[in-house]
LOPAGU-604250 format. One record per residue (C-alpha): x, z, y; residue in one letter. Coordinates in pm, 1 decimal, decimal comma, m for minus. Example, Ala and Ser with C-alpha at 12.3 -4.5 7.8 and 13.67 -1.06 7.14 Angstrom:
REM residues 2
u_w_v_type
1230,0_780,0_m450,0_a
1367,0_714,0_m106,0_s
REM end
This chain:
REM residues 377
u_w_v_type
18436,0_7649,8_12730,4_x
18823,5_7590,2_12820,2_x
18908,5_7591,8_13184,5_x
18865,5_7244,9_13374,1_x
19162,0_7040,9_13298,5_x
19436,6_6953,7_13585,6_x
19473,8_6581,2_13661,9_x
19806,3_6452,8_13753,7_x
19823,4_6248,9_14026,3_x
19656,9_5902,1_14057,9_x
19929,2_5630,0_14086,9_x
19867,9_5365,8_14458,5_x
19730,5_5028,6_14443,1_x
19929,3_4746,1_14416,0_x
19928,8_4470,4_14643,9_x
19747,1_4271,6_14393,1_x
19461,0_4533,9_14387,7_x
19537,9_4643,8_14036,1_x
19526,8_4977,3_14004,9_x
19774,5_5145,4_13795,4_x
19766,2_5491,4_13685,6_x
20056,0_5718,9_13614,8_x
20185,4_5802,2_13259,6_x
19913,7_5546,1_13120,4_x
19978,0_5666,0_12788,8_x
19664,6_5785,1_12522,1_x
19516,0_6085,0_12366,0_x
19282,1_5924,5_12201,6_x
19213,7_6081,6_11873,6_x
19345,8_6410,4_11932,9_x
19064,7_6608,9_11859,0_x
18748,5_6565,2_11613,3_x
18480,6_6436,3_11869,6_x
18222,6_6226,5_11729,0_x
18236,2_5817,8_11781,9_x
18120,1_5511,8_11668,5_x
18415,0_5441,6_11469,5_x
18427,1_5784,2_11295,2_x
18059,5_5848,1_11284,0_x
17959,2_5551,0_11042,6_x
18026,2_5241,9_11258,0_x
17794,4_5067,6_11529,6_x
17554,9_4963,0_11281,7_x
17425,1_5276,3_11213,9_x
17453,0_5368,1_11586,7_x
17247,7_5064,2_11678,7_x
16988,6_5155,5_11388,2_x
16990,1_5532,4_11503,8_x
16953,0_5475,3_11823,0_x
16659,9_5191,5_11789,4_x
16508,0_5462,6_11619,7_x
16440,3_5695,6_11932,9_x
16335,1_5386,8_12101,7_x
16440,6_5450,8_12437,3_x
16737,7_5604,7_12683,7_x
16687,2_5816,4_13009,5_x
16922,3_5769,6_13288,2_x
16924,9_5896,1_13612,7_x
17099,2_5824,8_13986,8_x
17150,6_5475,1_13907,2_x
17058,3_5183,8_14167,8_x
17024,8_4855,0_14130,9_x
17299,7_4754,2_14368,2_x
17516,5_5048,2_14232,1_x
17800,3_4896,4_14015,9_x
17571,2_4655,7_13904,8_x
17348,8_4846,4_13718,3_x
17032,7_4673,3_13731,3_x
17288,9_4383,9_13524,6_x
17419,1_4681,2_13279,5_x
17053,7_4824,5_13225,1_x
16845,7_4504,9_13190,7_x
17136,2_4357,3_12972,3_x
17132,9_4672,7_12741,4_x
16770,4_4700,5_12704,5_x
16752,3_4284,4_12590,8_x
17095,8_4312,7_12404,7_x
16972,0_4627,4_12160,8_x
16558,9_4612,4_12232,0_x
16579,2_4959,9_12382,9_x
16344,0_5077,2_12652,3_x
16528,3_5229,0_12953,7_x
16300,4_5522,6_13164,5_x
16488,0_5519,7_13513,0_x
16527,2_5915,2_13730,1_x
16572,0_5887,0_14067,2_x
16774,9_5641,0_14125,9_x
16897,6_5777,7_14469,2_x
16964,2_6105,6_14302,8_x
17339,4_6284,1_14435,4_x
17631,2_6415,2_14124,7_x
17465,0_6760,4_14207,2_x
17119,3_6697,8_14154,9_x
17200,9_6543,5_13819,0_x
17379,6_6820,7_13659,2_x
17071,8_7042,0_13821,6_x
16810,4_6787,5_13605,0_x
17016,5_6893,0_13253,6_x
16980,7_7250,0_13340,6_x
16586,3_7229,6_13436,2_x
16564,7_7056,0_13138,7_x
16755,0_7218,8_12871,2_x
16417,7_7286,3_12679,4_x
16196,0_6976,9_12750,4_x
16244,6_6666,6_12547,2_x
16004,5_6475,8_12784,7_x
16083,0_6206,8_13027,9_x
16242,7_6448,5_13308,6_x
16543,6_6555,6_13085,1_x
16818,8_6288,6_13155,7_x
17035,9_6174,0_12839,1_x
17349,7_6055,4_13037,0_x
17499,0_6129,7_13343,3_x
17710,6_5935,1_13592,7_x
17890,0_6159,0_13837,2_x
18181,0_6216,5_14048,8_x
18513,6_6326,9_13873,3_x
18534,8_6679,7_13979,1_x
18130,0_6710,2_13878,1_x
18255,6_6623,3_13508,5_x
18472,1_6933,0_13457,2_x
18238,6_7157,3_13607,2_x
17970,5_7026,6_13390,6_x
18180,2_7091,1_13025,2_x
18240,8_7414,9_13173,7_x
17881,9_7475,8_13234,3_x
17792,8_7371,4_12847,7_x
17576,4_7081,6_12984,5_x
17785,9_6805,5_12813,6_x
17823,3_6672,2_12409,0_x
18119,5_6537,0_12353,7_x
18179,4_6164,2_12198,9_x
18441,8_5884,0_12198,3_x
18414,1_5547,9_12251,7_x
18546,2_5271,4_12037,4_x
18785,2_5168,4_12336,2_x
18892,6_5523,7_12408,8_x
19241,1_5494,0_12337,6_x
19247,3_5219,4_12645,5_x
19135,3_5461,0_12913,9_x
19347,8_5596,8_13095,4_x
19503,3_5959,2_13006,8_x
19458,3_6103,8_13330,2_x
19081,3_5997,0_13342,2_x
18917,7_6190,4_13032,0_x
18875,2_6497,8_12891,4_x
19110,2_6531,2_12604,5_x
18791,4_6666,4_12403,1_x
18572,5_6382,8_12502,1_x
18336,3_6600,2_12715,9_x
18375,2_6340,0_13013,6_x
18576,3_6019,9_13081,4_x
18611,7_5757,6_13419,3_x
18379,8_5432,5_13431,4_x
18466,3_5325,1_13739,5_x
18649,2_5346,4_14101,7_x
18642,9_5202,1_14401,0_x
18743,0_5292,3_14795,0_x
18552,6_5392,9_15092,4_x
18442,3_5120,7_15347,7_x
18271,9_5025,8_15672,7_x
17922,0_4844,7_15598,8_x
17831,2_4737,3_15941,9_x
17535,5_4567,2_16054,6_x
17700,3_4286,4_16302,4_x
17321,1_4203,6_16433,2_x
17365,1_4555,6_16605,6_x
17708,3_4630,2_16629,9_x
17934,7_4396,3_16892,2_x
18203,3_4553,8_16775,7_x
18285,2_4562,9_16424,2_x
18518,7_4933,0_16413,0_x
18856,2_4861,4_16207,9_x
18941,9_5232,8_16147,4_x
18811,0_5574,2_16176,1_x
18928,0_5693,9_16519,5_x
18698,4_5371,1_16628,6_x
18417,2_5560,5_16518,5_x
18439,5_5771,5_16805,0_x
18411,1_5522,9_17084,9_x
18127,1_5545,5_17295,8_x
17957,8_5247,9_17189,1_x
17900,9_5358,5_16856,1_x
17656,6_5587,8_16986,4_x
17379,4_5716,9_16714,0_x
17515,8_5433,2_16479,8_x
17784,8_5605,9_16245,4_x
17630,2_5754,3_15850,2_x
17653,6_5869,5_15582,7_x
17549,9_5746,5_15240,3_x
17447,1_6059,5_15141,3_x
17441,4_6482,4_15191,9_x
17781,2_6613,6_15237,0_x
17656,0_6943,6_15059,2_x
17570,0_6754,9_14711,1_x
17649,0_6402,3_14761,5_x
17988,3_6313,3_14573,9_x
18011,1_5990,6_14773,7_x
17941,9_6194,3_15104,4_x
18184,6_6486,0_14983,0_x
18448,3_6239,9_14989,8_x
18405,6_6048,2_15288,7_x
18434,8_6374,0_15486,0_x
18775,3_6394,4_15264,5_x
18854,2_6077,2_15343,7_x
18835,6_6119,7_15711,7_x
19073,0_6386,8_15668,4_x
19341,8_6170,8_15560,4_x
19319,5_5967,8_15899,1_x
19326,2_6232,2_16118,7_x
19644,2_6456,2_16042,6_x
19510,4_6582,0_15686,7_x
19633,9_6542,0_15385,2_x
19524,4_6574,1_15001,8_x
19579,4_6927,7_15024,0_x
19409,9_6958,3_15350,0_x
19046,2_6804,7_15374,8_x
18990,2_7043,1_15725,1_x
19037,7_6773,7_15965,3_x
18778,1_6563,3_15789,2_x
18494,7_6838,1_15865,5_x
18672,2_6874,3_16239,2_x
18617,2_6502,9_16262,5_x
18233,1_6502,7_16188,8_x
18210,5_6749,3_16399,0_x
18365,6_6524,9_16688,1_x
18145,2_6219,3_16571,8_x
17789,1_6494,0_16621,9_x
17944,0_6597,0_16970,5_x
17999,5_6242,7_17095,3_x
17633,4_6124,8_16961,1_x
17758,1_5886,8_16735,3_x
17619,1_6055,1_16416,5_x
17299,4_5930,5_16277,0_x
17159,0_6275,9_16053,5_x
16978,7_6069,5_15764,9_x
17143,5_5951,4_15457,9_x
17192,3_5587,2_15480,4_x
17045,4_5317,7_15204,2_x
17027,0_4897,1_15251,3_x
16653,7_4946,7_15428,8_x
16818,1_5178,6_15694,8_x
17129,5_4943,8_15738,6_x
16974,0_4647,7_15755,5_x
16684,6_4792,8_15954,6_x
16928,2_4886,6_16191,3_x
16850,5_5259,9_16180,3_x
17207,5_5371,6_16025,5_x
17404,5_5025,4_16113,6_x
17761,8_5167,4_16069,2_x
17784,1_5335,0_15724,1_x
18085,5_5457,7_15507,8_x
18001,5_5433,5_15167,3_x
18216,2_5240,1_14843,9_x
18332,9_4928,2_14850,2_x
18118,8_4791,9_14605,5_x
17775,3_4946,1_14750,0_x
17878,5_4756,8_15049,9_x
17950,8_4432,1_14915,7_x
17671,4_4416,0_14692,6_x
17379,2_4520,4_14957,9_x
17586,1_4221,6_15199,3_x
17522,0_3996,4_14901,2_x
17181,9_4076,4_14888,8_x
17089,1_4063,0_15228,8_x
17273,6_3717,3_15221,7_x
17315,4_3689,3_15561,6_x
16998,3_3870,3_15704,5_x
17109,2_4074,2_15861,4_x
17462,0_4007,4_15859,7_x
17700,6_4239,1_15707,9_x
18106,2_4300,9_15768,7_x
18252,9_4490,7_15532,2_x
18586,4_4670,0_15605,5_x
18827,1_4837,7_15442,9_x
19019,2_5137,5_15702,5_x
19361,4_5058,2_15844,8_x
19435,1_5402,8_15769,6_x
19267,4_5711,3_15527,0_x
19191,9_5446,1_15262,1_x
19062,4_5684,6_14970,8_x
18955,2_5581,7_14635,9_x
18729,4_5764,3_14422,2_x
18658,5_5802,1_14031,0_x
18347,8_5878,7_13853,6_x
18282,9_5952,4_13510,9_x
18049,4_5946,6_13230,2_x
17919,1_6211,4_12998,1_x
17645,8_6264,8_12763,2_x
17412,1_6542,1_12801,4_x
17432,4_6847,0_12559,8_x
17005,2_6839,9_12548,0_x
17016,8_6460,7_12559,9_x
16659,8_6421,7_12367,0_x
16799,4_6028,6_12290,6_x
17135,3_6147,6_12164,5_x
17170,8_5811,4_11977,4_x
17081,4_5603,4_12243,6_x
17291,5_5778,6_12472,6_x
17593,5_5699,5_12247,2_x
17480,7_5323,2_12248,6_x
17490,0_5316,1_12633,9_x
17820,1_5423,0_12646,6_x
18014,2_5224,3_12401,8_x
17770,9_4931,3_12552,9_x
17969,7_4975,4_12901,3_x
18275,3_5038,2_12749,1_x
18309,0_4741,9_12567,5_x
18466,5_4436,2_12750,2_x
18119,0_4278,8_12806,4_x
17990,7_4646,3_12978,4_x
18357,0_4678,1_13160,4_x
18304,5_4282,6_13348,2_x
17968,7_4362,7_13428,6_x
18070,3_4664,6_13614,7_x
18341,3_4457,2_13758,0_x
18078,2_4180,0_13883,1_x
17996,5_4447,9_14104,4_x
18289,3_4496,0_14300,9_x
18384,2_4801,8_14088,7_x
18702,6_4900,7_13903,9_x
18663,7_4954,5_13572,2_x
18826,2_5237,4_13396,2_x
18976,0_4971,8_13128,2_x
19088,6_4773,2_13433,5_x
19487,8_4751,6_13279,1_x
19309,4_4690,2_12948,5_x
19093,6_4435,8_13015,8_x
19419,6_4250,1_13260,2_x
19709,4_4277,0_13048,8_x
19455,5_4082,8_12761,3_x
19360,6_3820,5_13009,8_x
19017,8_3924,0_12999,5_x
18969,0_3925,2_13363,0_x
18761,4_3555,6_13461,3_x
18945,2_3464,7_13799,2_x
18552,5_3413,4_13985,0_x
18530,5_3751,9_13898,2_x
18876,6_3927,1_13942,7_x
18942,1_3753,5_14311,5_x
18629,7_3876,7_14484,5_x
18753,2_4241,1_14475,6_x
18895,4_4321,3_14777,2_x
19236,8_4397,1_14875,7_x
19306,0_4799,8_14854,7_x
19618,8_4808,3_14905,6_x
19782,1_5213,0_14997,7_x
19456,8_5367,4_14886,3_x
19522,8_5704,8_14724,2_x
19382,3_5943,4_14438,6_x
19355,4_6265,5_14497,1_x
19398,2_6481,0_14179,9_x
19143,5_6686,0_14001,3_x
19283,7_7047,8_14168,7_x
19292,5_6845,3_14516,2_x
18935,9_6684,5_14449,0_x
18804,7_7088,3_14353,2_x
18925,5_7218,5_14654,8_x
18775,8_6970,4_14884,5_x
18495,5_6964,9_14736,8_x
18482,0_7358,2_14798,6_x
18590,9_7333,0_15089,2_x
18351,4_7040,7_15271,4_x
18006,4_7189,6_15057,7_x
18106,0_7587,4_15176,6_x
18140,4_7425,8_15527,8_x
17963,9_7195,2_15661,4_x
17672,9_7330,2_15759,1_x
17945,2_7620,7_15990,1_x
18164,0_7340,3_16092,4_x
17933,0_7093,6_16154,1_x
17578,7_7192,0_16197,3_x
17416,0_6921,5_16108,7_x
17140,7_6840,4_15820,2_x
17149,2_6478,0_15655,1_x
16833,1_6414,8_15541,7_x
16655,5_6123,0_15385,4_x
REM end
């Protein structure tokens, strides 16, 4: 496998929340991975992969993105059968299902992956990823794919406060709030900082508000470590029952896992969701298909599925970016009901793909020395 491949760096948000990457321009085509388009068209995709009948994803809630919408709307659309894995599964642990199930073809062995963006390098370097090309290829962004179509962005969003305002008097506006003393045994995290991409860069996040940088994710483990000393840090890996329960009423996770739970708690309990003054960090995950997908067909399908402008607005229902954001705007795809209830990100940052590899190193290697603390379900 080649080396992973250097990202350059992630353009700001506009004021407009549009996000607008640097040097926009495509590779699409430049190298002979299969697609749709070069592989005999989506009829024969659609016949192939009605043929194996069903698709096996894995670490994909309901309130995720809107993927109970994207799965339910694929399996009536094409009359496939979706089997679900662990829907609460971390980037980590779904890498580790390809590689326990390299030689099983049963229902265990995932056919697609959705993980954070550093996760997707790692994984073409590990030989657990096929590569393929979507129709719309040549309108994703340059910086977020693999020239070789090993791996390519679905999706971003930033890091918010959910907060439980039935609990919380309060409602904390940055991060240095987080350490007042009335947030005691209320602040969490969505997941384990060790294998949780979400959790991985929350702690990177913090960094940025509290004299870090994108080359310097330190203060974000220095910061956790303050939140455990002052009792503010709940150890158990946050999820809408534990936030509306009260049990983990402060929690930092994306935007749009925020705003969807508050939509679906609709008021019970009530739910403020804010965006940090300061260390606003937006994230990127990406799509591949696995190498011993045992639906290979089907796993095409999904993709060009959420790729296409139908996929792209339902992951946009969901308070998510999608990768063809530009795409979709500059076409005047974008239905205003949909496009004005994303909030405003304004100064939110990318990290690059070096930046993202060293925090990621950095926070996993180190948490458990700098912080001491397990997050467990």
């Amino acid at each position: 496998m080649t080396s992973k491949r250097t990202l350059t760096r992630w353009a700001g948000l506009l004021a407009t929340s549009a996000i607008v990457f640097a040097a926009c321009s495509s590779d699409g085509g430049s190298s002979a991975a299969p697609s749709a388009a070069t592989g005999g068209g989506m009829e024969e995709l659609i016949a192939a992969a009605k043929a194996e009948g069903t698709l096996t994803t894995i670490a994909l809630p309901d309130d995720w993105c809107n993927y109970r919408e994207m799965i339910d709307t694929y399996k009536s659309k094409y009359g496939m059968e979706v089997n679900e894995l662990d829907p609460n599964a971390g980037s980590n642990d779904e890498l580790e299902a390809i590689k326990a199930n390299k030689d099983n073809k049963g229902p265990q062995a995932p056919d697609v992956v959705d993980v954070g963006l550093s996760f997707g390098p790692q994984a073409k370097d590990e030989g657990l990823l096929a590569p393929y090309k979507v129709e719309t290829w040549d309108t994703i962004p340059a910086e977020a794919k693999d020239p070789d179509g090993y791996w390519w962005g679905d999706y971003y969003g930033v890091l918010t406060f959910e907060v439980n305002t039935d609990v919380v008097e309060n409602v904390p506006a940055d991060w240095a709030d987080l350490l007042k003393p009335e947030y005691k045994n209320m602040v969490a995290l969505a997941g384990d900082p060790r294998t949780s991409n979400q959790a991985i860069q929350t702690v990177y996040a913090a960094a940025l508000a509290n004299g870090g940088s994108l080359d310097d994710a330190q203060p974000g483990l220095d910061f956790f470590k303050d939140l455990v000393a002052a009792g503010n840090f709940v150890p158990t890996i946050a999820k809408p029952g534990t936030i509306a329960q009260g049990e983990t009423p402060i929690t930092i996770r994306w935007n749009y896992n925020a705003l969807s739970n508050k939509d679906a708690l609709a008021g019970n309990p009530d739910i403020a969701v804010v965006v940090p003054t300061q260390g606003r960090f937006a994230g990127v995950y990406v799509q591949g298909i696995s190498a011993y997908a045992p639906h290979p067909n089907a796993a095409k399908l999904w993709q060009e599925f959420m790729y296409s402008d139908e996929g792209q607005l339902i992951w946009m229902k969901g308070y998510c970016y999608p990768i063809r954001y530009e795409d979709l705007k500059a076409n005047g795809k974008i239905p205003a009901e949909i496009g004005d209830k994303l909030p405003d990100v304004t100064g939110a940052v990318f990290p690059s793909l070096d930046q993202l590899n060293a925090a990621k190193d950095l926070i996993t290697q180190q948490w458990d020395a700098v912080v001491g603390v397990d997050v467990v379900e």
